[in-house]
C-alpha positions in Angstrom: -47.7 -30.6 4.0 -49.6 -27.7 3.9 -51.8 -28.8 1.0 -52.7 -31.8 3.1 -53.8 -30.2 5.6 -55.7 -27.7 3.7 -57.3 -30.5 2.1 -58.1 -32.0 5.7 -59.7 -29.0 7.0 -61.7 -28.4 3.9 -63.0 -32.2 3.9 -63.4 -31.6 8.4 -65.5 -28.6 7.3 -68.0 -30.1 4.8 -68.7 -33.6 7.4 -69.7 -30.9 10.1 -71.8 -28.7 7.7 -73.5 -32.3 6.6 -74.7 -32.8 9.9 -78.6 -32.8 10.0 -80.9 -32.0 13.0 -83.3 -34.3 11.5 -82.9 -38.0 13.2 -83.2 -40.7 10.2 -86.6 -42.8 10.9 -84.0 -45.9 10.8 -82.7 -45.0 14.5 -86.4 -43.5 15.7 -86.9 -46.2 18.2 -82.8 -46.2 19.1 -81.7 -42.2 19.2 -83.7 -40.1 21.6 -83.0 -36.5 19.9 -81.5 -35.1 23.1 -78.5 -38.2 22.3 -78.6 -37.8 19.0 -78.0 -33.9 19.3 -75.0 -35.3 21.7 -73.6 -37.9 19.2 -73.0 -34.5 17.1 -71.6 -32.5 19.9 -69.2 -35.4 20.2 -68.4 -35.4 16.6 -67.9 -31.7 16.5 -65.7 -31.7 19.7 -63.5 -34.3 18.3 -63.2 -32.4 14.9 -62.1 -29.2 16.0 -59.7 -30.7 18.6 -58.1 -32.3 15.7 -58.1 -29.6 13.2 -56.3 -27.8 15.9 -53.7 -30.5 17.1 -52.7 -30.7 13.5 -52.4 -26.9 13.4 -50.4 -26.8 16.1 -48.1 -29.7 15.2 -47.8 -28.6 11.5 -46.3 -24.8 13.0 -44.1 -27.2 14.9 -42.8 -29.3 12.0 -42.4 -26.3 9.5 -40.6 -24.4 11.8 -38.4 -27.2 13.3 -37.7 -28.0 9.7 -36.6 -24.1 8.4 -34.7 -23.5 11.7 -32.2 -26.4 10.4 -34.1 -28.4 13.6 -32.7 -32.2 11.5 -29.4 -30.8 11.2 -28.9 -30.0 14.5 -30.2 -33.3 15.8 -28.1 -35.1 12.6 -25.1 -33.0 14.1 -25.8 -34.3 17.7 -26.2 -37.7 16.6 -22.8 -38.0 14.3 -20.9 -36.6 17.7 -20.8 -39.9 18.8 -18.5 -41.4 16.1 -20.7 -44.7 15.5 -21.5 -44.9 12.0 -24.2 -45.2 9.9 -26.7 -47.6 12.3 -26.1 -46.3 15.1 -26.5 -42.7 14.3 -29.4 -43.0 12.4 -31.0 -44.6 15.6 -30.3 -41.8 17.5 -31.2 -39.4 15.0 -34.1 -41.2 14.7 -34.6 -41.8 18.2 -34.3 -38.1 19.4 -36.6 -36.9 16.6 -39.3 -39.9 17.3 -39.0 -39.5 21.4 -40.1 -35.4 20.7 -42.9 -35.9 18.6 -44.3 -38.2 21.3 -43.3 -36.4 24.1 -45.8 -33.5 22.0 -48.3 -35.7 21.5 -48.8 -36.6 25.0 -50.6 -33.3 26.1 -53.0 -33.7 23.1 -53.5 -37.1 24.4 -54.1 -36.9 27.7 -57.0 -34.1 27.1 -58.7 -36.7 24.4 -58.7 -39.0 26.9 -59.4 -37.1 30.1 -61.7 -34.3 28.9 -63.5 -35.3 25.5 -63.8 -38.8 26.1 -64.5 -38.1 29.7 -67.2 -35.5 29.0 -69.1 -37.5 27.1 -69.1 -40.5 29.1 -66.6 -42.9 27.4 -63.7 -43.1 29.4 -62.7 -45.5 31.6 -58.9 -45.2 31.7 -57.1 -44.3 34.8 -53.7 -42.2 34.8 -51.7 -45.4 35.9 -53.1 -47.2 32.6 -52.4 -44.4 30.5 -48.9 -43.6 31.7 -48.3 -47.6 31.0 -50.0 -47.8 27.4 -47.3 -45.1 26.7 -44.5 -46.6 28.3 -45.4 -49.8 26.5 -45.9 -48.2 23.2 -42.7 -46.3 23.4 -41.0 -49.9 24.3 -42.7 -52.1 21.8 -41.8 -48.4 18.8 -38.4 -48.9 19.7 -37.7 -52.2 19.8 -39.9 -53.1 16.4 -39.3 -49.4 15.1 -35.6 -49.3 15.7 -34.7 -53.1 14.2 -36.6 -52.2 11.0 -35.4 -48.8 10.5 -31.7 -50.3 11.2 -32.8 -52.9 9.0 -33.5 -50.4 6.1 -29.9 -48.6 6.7 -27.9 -51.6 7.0 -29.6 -52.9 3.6 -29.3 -49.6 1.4 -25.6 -49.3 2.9 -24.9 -53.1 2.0 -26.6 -53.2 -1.2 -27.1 -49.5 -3.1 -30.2 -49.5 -5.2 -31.5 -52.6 -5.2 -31.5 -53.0 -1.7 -35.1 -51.9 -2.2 -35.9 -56.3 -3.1 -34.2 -57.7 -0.6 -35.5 -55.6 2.2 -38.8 -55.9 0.8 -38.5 -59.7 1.2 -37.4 -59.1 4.5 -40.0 -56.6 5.4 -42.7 -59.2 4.4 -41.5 -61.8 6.1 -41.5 -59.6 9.3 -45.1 -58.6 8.7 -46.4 -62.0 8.7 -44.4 -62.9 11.7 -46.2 -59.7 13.3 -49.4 -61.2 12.3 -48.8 -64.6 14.2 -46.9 -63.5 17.2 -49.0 -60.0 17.6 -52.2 -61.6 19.1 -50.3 -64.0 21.9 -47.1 -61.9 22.6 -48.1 -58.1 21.9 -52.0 -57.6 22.7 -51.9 -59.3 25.6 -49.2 -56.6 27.0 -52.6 -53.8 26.7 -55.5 -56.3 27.7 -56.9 -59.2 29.6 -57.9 -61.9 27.0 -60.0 -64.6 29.1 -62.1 -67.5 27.8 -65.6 -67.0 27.4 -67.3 -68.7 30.0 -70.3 -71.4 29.4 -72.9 -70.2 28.6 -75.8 -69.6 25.8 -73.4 -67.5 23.9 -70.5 -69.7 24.4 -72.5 -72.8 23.2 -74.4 -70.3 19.8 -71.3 -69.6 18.9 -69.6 -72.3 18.8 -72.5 -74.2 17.1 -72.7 -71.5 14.4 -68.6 -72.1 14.0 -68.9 -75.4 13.3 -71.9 -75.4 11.1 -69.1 -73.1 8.8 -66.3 -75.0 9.9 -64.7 -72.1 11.4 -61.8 -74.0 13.8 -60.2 -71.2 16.5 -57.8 -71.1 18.9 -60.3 -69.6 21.6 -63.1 -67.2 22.0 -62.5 -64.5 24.0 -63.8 -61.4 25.8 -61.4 -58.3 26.4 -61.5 -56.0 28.9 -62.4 -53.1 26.7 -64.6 -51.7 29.4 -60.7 -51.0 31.4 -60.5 -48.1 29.2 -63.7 -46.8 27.3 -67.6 -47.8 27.5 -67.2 -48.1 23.8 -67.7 -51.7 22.1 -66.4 -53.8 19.1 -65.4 -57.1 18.6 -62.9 -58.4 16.1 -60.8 -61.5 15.0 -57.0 -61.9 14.4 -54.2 -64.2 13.8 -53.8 -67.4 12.0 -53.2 -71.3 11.9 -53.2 -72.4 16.0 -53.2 -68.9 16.9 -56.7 -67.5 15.5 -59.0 -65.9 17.6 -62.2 -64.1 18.1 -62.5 -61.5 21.0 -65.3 -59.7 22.3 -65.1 -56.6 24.2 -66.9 -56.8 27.6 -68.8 -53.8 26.6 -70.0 -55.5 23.8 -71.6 -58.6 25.6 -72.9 -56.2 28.1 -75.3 -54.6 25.7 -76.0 -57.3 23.0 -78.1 -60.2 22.8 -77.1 -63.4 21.7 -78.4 -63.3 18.6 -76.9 -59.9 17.8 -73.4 -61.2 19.1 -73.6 -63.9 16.9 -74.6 -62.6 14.1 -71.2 -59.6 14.9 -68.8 -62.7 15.2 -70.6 -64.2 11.9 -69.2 -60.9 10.0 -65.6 -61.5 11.2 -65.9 -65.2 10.3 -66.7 -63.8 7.3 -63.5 -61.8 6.5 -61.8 -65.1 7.1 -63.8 -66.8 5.0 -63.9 -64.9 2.3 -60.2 -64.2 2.8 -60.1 -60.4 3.2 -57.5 -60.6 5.8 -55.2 -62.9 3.5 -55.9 -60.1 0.5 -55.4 -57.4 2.9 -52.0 -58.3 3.7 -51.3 -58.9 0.3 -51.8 -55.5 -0.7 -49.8 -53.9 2.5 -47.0 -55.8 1.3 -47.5 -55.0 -2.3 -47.7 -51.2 -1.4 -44.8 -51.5 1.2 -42.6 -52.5 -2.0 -43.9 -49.6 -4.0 -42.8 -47.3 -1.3 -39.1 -48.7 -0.7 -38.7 -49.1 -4.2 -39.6 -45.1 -4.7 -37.6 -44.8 -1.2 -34.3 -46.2 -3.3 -34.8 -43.4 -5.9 -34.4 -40.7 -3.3 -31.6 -42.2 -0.7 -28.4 -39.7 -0.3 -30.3 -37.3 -2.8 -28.5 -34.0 -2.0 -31.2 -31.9 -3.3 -33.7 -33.6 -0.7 -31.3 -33.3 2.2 -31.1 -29.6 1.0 -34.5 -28.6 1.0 -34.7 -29.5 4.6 -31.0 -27.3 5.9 -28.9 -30.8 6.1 -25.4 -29.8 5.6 -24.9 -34.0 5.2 -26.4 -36.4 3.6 -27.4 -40.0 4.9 -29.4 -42.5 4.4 -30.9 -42.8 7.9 -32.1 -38.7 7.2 -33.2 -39.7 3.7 -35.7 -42.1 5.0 -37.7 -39.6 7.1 -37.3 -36.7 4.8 -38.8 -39.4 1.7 -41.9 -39.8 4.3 -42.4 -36.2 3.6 -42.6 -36.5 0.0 -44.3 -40.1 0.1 -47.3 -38.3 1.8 -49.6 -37.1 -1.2 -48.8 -40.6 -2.9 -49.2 -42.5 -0.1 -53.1 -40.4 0.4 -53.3 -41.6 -3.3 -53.2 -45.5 -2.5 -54.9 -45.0 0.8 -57.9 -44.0 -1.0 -57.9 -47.3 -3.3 -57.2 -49.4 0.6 -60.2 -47.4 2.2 -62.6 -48.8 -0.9 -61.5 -51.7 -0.7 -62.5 -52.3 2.9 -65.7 -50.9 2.9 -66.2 -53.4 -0.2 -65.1 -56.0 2.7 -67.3 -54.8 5.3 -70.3 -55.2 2.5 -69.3 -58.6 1.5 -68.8 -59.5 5.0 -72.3 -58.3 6.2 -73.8 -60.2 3.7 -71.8 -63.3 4.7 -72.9 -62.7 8.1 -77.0 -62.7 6.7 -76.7 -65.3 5.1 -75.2 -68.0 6.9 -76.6 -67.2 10.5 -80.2 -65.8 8.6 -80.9 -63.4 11.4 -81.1 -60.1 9.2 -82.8 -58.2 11.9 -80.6 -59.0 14.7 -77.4 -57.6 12.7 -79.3 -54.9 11.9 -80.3 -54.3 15.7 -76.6 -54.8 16.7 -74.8 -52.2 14.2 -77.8 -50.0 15.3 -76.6 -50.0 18.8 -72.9 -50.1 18.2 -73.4 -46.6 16.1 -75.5 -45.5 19.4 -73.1 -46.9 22.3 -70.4 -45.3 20.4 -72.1 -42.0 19.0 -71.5 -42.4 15.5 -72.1 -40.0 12.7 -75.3 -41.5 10.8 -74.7 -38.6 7.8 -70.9 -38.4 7.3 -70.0 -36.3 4.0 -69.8 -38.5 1.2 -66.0 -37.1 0.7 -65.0 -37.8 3.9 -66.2 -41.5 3.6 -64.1 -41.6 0.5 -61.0 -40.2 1.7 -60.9 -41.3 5.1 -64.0 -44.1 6.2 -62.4 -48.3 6.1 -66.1 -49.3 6.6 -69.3 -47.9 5.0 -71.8 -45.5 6.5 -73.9 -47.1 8.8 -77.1 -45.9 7.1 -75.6 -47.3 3.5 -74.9 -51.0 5.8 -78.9 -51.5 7.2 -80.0 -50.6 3.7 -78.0 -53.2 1.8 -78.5 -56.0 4.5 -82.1 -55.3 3.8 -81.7 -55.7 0.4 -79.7 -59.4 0.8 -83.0 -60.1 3.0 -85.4 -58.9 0.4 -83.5 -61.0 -2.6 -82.7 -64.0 -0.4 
């Protein structure tokens, strides 16, 4: 844990000490300096709030963990005489319910005073005390039948319980990926039907030139909680769908939309959400087959002042221990988007052959949202899912130039 966050800090450190006063000609018309100097304040404000949060939370966790904090709540959760499911839940429950009872402070001054200060927030108290409420609800209910899931099965089965809730596991995923964007989004946002229009009518002439068949296009109500803008596409079969923040539209012209909704026809297209999930599942059954080594290991239970072992408290401590390894594969699944994000740009160029108008639009997405335009090449390694922004103009430029 503490070589983690070492790591963190170190990698924090070298992305601030990249930062260059010097505004790159490609945003000279875009950036005045005075916003430019803010986009770094921004960055900087956000870095140092979060190399203290994780300070303060990993005092927390080492402490909680050498004053025997998991026995006492394994203790409280085995007064109840229920067996195995049910007091794993409640272990499980109390320990979850603290750390986000902790995080709330933490997220309440992201929200209220960063966000606020530099002129992105849009969320009132009543829509942030719900988001919690509804992501405690929806964490407990999904949470809670998949960790029950994981006991029953390791109870049932021993050691190879690892393959058949793997099968399981998948299966749920892909459910998740169906039912998320009708049952589950619509719970955070207003999804409405993009209204006639000159956008309405590009877009759908550009989906049918590429035989791209949706469910709807949408525009959500991004602006409800931050002046910040994206767009993006989920789901599958009946249920797939494109939505645009309001923001977005707000700021963009058609062409620029267009060629935006292009890129995320190409991850269809191209399959990069199909692959994606492929690999999630692939690495979910690396991590419960390493998980089946470790359940009821008394050394691990040990290490972290258990005076019993169980399965339901060998699952959290094997996150622990999963951590470097799972930094390992996240590296390989952070490479492999920003190759998507390429591949999907150049999908985007090509088929709607309006280079400068994606160009224009990532321009102004990095400027609405104050983006870094010189992030550390280690941080984009460890920790970026798309490429720098700087990296994106020059290779669209290139597919124009070789076109």
């Amino acid at each position: 844990m503490i070589g983690g966050f070492v790591l963190d800090v170190i990698v924090e450190c070298f992305n601030i000490k990249n930062l260059t006063t010097e505004l790159p000609p490609e945003f000279g018309g875009l950036y005045d300096p005075r916003r430019y100097k803010t986009s770094q304040e921004y960055l900087k404000e956000n870095t140092f709030f979060g190399i203290f949060q994780n300070t303060l939370f990993l005092a927390v966790i080492i402490t909680f963990i050498l004053a025997g904090g998991f026995n006492i709540a394994d203790k409280f959760a085995r007064s109840f005489n229920h067996g195995a499911i049910i007091s794993g839940l409640i272990f499980a429950g109390i320990l979850m319910l603290a750390l986000e009872i902790l995080k709330i402070p933490f997220s309440a001054y992201h929200t209220f005073v960063i966000e606020e200060k530099f002129g992105f927030n849009k969320t009132t108290l009543k829509t942030f005390i719900s988001d919690i409420l509804k992501s405690w609800f929806l964490g407990a209910l999904i949470g809670g039948v998949l960790f029950a899931g994981v006991v029953w099965f390791f109870s049932a089965f021993g050691k190879i319980a690892w393959l058949y809730f793997w099968i399981v596991f998948a299966l749920f995923e892909l459910f998740l990926t169906f039912i998320a964007p009708v049952v589950i989004m619509p719970l955070f946002n207003k999804f409405i039907p993009l209204e006639d229009g000159e956008l309405k009518t590009a877009v759908q002439d550009y989906a049918r030139k590429e035989h791209f068949k949706m469910k709807g296009l949408f525009k959500m109500d991004g602006s409800r909680r931050s002046t910040k803008s994206n767009a993006f596409f989920t789901g599958f079969g009946r249920f797939r769908r494109i939505a645009l923040f309001d923001t977005l539209i707000a700021k963009h012209t058609v062409d620029e939309l267009v060629s935006v909704l292009a890129h995320e026809v190409g991850h269809y297209k191209l399959k990069h959400i199909q692959k994606s999930i492929i690999l999630s599942i692939l690495e979910s059954g690396l991590m419960l087959f390493i998980l089946s080594l470790f359940i009821n290991n008394r050394g691990l239970a040990g290490a972290f002042q258990m005076e019993s072992v169980s399965i339901y408290s060998s699952i959290f401590f094997f996150a622990f221990l999963y951590s470097p390894l799972n930094m390992a594969l996240s590296v390989f699944g952070k490479w492999f988007s920003r190759k998507n994000e390429y591949e999907a740009d150049r999908y985007a160029v090509t088929t709607y052959n309006r280079p400068e108008a994606m160009v224009t639009a990532l321009k102004k997405l990095t400027v609405n949202n104050l983006g870094n335009l010189t992030p550390h090449p280690l941080k984009v390694f460890l920790e970026y899912t798309h490429p720098p922004i700087l990296a994106r103009i020059e290779a669209i430029r290139e597919i124009h130039l070789t076109a």
